[in-house]
C-alpha positions as CSV (number, residue, x, y, z in Angstrom):
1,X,35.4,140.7,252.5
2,X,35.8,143.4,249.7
3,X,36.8,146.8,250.7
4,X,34.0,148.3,248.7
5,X,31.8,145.8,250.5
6,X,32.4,147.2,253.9
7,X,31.8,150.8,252.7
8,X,28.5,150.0,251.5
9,X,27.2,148.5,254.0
10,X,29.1,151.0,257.0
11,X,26.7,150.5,260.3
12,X,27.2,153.8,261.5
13,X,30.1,157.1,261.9
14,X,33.2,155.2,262.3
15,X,31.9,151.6,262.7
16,X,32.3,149.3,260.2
17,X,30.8,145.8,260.2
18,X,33.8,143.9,260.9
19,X,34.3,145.6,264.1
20,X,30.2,145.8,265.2
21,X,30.5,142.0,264.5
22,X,33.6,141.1,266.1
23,X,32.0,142.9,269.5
24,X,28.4,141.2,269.0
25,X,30.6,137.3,268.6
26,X,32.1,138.7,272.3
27,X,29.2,139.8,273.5
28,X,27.4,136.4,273.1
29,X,30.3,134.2,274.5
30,X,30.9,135.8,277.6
31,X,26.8,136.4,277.9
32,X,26.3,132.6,277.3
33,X,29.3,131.1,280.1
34,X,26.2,130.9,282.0
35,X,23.8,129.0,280.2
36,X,25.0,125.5,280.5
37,X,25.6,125.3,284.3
38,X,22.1,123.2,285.1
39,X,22.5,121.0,282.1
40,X,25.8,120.0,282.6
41,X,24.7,119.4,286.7
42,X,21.5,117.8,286.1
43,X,22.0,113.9,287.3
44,X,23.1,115.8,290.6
45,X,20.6,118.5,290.7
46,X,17.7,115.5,290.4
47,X,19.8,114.3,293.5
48,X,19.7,117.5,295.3
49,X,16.0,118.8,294.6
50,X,14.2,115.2,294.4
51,X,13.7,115.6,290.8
52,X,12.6,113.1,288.1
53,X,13.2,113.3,284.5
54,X,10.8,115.1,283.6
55,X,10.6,117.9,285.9
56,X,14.4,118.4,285.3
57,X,13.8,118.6,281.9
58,X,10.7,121.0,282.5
59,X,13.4,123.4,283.9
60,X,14.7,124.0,280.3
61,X,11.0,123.9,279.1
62,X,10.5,126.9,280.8
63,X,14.0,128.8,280.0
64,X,12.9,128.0,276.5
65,X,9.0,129.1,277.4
66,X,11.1,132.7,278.7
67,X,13.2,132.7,275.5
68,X,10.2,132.4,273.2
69,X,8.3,135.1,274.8
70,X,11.0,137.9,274.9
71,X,11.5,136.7,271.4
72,X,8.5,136.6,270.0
73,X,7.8,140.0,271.4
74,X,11.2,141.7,271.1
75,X,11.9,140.4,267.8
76,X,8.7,142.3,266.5
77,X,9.7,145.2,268.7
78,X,12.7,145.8,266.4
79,X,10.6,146.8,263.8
80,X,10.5,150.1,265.5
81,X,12.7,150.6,268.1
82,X,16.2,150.3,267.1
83,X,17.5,146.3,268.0
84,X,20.8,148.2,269.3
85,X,18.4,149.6,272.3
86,X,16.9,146.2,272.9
87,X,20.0,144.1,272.8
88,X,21.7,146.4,275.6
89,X,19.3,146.4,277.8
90,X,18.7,142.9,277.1
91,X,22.3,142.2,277.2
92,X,21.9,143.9,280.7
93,X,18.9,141.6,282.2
94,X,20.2,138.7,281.4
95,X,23.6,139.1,283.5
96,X,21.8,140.2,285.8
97,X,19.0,137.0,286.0
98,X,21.8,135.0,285.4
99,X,23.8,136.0,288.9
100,X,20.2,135.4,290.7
101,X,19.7,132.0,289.2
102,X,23.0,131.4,290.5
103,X,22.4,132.7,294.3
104,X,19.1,131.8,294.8
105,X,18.3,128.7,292.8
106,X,18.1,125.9,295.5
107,X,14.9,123.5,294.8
108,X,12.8,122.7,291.8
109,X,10.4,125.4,292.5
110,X,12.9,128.3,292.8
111,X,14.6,126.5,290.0
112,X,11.6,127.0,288.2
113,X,11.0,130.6,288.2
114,X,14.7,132.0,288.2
115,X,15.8,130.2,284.9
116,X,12.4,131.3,283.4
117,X,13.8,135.0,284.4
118,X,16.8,133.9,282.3
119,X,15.1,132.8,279.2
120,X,13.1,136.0,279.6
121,X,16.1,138.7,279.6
122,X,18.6,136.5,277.0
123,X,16.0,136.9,273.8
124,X,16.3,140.2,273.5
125,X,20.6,139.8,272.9
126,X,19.7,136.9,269.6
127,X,17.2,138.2,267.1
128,X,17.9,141.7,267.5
129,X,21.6,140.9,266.8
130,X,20.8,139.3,263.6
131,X,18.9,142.5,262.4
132,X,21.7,144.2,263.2
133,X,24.1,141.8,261.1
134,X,21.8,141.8,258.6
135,X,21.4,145.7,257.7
136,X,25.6,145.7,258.0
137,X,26.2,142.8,255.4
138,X,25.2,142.6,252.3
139,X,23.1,139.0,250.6
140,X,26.1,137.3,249.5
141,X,28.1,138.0,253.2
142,X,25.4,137.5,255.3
143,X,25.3,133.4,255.7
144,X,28.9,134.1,256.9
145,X,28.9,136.8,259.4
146,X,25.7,135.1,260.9
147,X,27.7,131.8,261.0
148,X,30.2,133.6,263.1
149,X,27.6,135.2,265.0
150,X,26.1,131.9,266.0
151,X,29.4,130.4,266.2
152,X,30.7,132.3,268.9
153,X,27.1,131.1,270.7
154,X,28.1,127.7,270.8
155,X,31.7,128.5,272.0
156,X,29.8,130.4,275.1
157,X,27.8,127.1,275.6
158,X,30.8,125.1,275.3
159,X,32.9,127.0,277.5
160,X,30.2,127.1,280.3
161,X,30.0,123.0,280.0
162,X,33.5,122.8,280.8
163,X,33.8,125.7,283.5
164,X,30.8,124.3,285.6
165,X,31.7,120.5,285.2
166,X,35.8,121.5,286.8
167,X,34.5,123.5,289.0
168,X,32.1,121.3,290.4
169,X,34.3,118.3,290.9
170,X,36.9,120.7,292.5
171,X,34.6,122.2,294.9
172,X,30.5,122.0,294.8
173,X,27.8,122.6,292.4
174,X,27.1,125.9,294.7
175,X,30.3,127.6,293.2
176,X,30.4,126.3,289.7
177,X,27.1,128.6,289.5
178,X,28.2,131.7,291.1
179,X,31.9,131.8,288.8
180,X,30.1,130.7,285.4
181,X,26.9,133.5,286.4
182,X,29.8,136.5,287.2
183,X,31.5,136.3,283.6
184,X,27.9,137.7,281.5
185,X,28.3,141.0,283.4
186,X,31.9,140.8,281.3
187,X,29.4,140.4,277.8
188,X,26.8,142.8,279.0
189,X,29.1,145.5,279.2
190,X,31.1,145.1,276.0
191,X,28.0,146.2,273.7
192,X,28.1,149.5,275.2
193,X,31.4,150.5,273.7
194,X,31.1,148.5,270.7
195,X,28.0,149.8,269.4
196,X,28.1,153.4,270.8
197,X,28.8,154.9,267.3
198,X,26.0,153.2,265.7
199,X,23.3,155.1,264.3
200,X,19.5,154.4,265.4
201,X,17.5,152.5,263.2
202,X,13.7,152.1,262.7
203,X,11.9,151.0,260.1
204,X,7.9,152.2,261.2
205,X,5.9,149.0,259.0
206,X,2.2,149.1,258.3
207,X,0.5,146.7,260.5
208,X,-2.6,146.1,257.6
209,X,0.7,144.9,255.3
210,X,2.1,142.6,258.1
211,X,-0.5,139.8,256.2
212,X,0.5,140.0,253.0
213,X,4.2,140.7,253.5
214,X,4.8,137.5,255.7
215,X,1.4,135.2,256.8
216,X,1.1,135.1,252.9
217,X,4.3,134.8,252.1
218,X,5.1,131.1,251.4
219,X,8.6,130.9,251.3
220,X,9.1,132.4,254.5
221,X,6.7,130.2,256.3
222,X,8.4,127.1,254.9
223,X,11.8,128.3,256.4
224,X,9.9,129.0,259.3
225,X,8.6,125.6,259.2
226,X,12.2,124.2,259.0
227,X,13.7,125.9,261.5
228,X,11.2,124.5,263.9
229,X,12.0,121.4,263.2
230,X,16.1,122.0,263.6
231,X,15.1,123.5,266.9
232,X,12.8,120.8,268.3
233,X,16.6,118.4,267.8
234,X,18.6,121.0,269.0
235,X,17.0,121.9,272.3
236,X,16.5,118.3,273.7
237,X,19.9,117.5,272.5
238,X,21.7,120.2,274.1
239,X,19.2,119.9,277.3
240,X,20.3,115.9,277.7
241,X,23.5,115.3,276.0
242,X,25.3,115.7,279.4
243,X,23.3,113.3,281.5
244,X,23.8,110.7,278.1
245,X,27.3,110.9,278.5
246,X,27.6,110.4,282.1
247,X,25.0,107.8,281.9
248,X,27.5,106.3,279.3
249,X,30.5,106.3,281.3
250,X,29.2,104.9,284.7
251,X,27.7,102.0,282.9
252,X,31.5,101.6,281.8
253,X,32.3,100.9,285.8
254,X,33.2,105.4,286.2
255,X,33.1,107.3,289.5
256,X,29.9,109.8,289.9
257,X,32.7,112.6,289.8
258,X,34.7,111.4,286.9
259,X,31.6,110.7,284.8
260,X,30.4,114.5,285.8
261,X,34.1,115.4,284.4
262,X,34.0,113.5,281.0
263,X,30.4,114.4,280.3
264,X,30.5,117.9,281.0
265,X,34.5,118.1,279.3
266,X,32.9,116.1,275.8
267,X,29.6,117.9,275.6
268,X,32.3,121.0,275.9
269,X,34.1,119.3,272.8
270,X,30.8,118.8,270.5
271,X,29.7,122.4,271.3
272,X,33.6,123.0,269.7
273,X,32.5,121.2,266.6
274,X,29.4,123.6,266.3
275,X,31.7,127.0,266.7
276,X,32.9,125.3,263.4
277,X,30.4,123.9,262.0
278,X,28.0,127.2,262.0
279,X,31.1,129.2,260.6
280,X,31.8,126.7,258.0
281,X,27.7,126.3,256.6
282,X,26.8,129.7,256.7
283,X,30.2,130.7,254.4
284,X,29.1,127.2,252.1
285,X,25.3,128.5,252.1
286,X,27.1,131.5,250.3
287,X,28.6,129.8,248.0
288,X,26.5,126.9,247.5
289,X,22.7,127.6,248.8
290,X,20.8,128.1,251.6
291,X,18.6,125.2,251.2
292,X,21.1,122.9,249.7
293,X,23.3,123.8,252.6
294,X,20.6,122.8,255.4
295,X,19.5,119.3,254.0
296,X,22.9,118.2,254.3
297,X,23.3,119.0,257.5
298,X,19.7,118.1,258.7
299,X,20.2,114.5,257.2
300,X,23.8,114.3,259.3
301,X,22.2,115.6,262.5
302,X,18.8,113.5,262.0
303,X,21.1,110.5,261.2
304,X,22.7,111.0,264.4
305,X,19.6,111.3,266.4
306,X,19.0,107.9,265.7
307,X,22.0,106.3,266.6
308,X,23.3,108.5,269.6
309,X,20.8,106.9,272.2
310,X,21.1,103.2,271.3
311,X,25.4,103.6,271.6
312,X,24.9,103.5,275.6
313,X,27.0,100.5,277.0
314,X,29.3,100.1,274.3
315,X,32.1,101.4,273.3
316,X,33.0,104.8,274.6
317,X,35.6,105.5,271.4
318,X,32.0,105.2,269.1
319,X,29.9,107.1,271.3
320,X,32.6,110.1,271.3
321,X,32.9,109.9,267.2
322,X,28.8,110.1,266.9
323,X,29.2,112.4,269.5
324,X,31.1,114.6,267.8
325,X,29.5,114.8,264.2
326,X,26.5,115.1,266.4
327,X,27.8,118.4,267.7
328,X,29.2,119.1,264.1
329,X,25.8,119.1,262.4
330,X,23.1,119.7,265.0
331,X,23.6,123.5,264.9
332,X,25.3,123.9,262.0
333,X,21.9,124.9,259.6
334,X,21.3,127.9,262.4
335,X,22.3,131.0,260.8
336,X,22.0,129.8,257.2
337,X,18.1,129.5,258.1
338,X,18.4,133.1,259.8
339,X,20.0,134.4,256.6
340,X,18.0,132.7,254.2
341,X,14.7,134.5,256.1
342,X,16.0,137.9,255.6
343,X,16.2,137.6,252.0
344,X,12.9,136.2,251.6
345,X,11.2,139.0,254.0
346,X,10.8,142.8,253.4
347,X,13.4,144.5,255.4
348,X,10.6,146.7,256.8
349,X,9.1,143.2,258.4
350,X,11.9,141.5,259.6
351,X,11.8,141.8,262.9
352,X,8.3,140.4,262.7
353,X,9.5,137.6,260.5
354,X,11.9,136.7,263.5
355,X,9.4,137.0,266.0
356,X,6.9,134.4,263.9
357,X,10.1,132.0,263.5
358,X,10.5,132.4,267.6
359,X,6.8,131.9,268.3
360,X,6.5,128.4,266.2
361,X,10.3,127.3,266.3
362,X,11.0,128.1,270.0
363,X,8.0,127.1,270.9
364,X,8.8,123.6,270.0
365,X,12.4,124.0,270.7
366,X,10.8,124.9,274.6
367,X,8.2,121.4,274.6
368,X,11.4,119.2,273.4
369,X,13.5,118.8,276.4
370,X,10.2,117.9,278.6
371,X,8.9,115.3,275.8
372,X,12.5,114.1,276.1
373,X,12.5,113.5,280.1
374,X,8.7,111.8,279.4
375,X,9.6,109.3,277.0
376,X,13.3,108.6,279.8
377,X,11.0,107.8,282.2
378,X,8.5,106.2,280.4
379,X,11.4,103.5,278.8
380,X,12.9,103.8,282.5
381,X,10.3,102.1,285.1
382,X,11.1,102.9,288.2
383,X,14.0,105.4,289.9
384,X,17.4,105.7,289.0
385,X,20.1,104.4,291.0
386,X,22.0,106.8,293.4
387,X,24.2,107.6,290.8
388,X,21.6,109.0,288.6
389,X,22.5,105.9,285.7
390,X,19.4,105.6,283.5
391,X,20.1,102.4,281.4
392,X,17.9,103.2,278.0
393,X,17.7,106.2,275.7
394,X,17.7,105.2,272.4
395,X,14.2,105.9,272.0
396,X,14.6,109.7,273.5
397,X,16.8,110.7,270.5
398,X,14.9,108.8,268.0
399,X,11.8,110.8,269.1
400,X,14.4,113.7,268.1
401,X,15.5,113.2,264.6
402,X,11.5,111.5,263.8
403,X,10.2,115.2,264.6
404,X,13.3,116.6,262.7
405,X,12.7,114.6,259.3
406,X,10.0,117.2,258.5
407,X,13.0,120.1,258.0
408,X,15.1,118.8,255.1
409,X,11.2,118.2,253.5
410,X,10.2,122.2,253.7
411,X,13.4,123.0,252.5
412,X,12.9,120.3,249.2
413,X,9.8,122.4,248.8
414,X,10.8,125.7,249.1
415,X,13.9,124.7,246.2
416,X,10.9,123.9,244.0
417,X,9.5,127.7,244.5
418,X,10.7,130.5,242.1
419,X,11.4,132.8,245.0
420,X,14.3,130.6,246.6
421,X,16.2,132.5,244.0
422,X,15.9,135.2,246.3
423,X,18.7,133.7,248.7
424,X,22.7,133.5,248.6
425,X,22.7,136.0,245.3
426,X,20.8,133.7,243.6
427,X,21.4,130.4,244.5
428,X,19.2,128.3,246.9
């Protein structure tokens, strides 16, 4: 980054971007230690609270139900109050639903409610974040630092995989909740001294322009449209992935406890491969495109989708190498679609724009892991066995990467429109 880049685009008295960024990437890992504790658990959790596949899965349905509302209405919030206010005190919730989830979540029902509480306080510390990142960097930056930005996300989820799958074959599931729900108070505290010397922002839009400036605007909408579709993949596959892989190794002959270790350890791993692979695609949509950048990966991660499922029963070396260009490319279009909006939007109706991409795109990102759990039990007659072992999901994942052919298509289309010029400095 350019010396004369960083002046001009100085957050506030004596922070510059590199620094506001570096604390926001910290922020988000230590917030997100938490968020992976009930998937990585959930063959025992069904154990525990009587659960079938689809109720477990309707436990991420409604963190991502939680998510999309705080999203949806803290996104467009930003628009004028300053995101810095909205991300500390959502920094602040979420640490703080996070240790409750962890004390008190003890049946489906309570379950229920408490990681709904979650998805409520963690929206306000994502789109916010990106407005932020977005008024420090400047067009031909901005894939990058947001790449880092959503990077440091999926080290948080990769990191909580592995914490809560040690330390509940060491001990119980009991304590791998309360250790991974005590580090976000770590990542709700650092925003306080990181962004204390940045300056309040508001930008006050018209609400009779909101139409024209983003309902009518058709390149935003089909980058909208596109990021649903990445999220409806991405949900379900982050939501399942761990009960896949411990599905995969029992039917190999594995303990309950040493399948619990490898999935939770290699779901760990592929979350690795998306710390890169978010860095790596935002710095090539820079160079290269937005849209060129996210067909690429789309057709990796969709091509993946429907492979991943049918690999159960064979060999474990080929489910880990899917596995891991899975992880490599089912995130990796995230923050070249959130930098690509923001240079087809108004500044003044950003954080409307995000709010709009939460409302459609979460929104489906929230009905994914439940349609997932259906279609298990529907291919799935009857109960597992005590180990949890479900024997098909092939057709799960396919479900995933049909619904997800529909992204690389609105992003063909939105190449064919003048204004993709708009994005990356001119490329698209």
């Amino acid at each position: 980054m350019g010396g004369s880049a960083m002046n001009r685009n100085r957050s506030g008295p004596g922070l510059a971007p590199h620094a506001m960024l570096t604390g926001l990437c910290a922020s988000r890992l230590f917030l997100y230690l938490s968020l992976q504790s009930y998937a990585a658990l959930i063959p025992i959790l069904q154990q525990e609270w009587q659960m079938s596949n689809t109720a477990a899965g309707s436990i991420m349905s409604v963190y991502h139900l939680g998510f999309l509302i705080s999203l949806v209405g803290l996104s467009a919030l930003t628009d004028w109050i300053s995101p810095k206010k909205v991300y500390l005190a959502s920094a602040v919730a979420f640490a703080v639903a996070s240790l409750l989830f962890a004390l008190f979540a003890r049946s489906y029902p309570s379950a229920l409610l408490l990681r709904f509480l979650m998805g409520i306080a963690v929206g306000g510390t994502y789109t916010p974040a990106l407005k932020l990142i977005s008024e420090a960097f400047s067009s031909t930056l901005r894939g990058r630092a947001m790449g880092l930005f959503i990077a440091a996300g999926s080290l948080g989820h990769a990191a909580s995989l592995a914490v809560t799958g040690w330390i509940a074959a060491a001990y119980d599931w009991r304590a791998a909740f309360v250790v991974t729900s005590l580090i976000p108070l770590v990542g709700a505290a650092i925003p306080f001294v990181v962004l204390r010397g940045l300056a309040e922002r508001t930008s006050q839009p018209e609400v009779r322009a909101l139409k024209q400036e983003l309902f009518a605007n058709r390149p935003a909408m089909l980058m909208i449209a596109g990021y649903s579709a990445h999220t409806w993949e991405l949900e379900a596959q982050r939501t399942w992935t761990p009960a896949f892989l411990i599905a995969c190794v029992l039917a190999l002959g594995a303990t309950q406890d040493a399948a619990l270790q490898f999935g939770a350890t290699f779901t760990s791993a592929m979350y690795i491969m998306g710390v890169f692979s978010t860095a790596i695609a935002g710095a090539l949509s820079d160079r290269w495109g937005r849209t060129a950048v996210i067909i690429a990966m789309m057709a990796i991660s969709i091509a993946c989708s429907f492979a991943f499922g049918w690999l159960i029963g064979g060999s474990l070396v080929l489910v880990m190498a899917v596995g891991l260009c899975y992880g490599f490319s089912v995130i990796a279009e995230s923050p070249v679609f959130s930098s690509g909006l923001t240079e087809v939007v108004s500044p003044a109706y950003l954080g409307s724009a995000y709010g709009l991409r939460s409302l459609i795109g979460f929104g489906a990102g929230a009905l994914s892991p439940t349609v997932f759990g259906l279609i298990l039990d529907l291919t799935n007659p009857g109960r597992a066995d005590a180990a949890g072992y479900l024997p098909h999901w092939g057709w799960a994942f396919s479900m995933l990467g049909l619904v997800a052919l529909s992204g690389p298509w609105m992003m063909f289309k939105l190449r064919a429109l003048p204004e993709s010029r708009k994005m990356a400095g001119g490329k698209r």
